[in-house]
C-alpha positions in Angstrom: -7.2 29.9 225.1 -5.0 29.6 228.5 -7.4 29.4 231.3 -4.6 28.7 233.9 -2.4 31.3 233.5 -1.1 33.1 236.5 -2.2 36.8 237.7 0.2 39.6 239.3 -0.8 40.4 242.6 0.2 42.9 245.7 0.0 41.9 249.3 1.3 42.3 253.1 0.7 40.8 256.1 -0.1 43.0 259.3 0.2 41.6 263.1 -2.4 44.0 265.6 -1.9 43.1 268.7 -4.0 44.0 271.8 -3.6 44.3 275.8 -5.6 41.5 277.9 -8.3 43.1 277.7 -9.0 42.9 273.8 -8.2 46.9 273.7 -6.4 47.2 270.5 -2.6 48.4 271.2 -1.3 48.5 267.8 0.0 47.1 264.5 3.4 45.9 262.9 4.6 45.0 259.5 5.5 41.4 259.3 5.6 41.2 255.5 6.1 43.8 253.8 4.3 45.1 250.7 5.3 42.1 247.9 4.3 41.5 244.0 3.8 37.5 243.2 2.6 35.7 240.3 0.2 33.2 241.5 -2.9 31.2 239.7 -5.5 32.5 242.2 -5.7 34.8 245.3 -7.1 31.3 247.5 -3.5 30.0 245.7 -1.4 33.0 246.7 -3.1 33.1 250.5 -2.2 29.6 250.8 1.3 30.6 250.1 1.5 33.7 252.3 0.5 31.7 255.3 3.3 29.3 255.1 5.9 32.1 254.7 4.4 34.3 257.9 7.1 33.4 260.8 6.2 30.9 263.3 6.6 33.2 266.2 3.9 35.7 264.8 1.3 32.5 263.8 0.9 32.2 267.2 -2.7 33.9 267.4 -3.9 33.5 263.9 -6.9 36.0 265.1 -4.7 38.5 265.1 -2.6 38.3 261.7 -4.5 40.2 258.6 -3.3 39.2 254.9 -3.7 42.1 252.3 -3.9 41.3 249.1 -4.8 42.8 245.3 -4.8 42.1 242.1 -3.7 44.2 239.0 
């Protein structure tokens, strides 16, 4: 039996972003909707958070990963 054999999963990566006073303005599409083979979801985050662009990892508060599993 193969217990570490990798799982197909979905996932994007939304940026909200808000006016000074924490009103919420609106939300982009920084990663678009992508299949990836990875181990585990903790795996694949961990992935997905090296591959967000620098100038949206700013304000971590403010990125939200997506992500399921077939």
């Amino acid at each position: 039996k193969q217990t570490n054999m990798k799982k197909l999963f979905q996932y994007a990566v939304l940026l909200h972003s808000y006016d000074k006073d924490k009103l919420y303005l609106d939300s982009k599409l920084i990663i678009a909707p992508t299949t990836a083979l990875a181990k585990s979801e903790k795996d694949l985050i961990f992935k997905i958070t090296r591959d967000i662009p620098t100038e949206f990892a700013e304000n971590p508060d403010n990125i939200q990963i997506l992500v399921r599993n077939f």
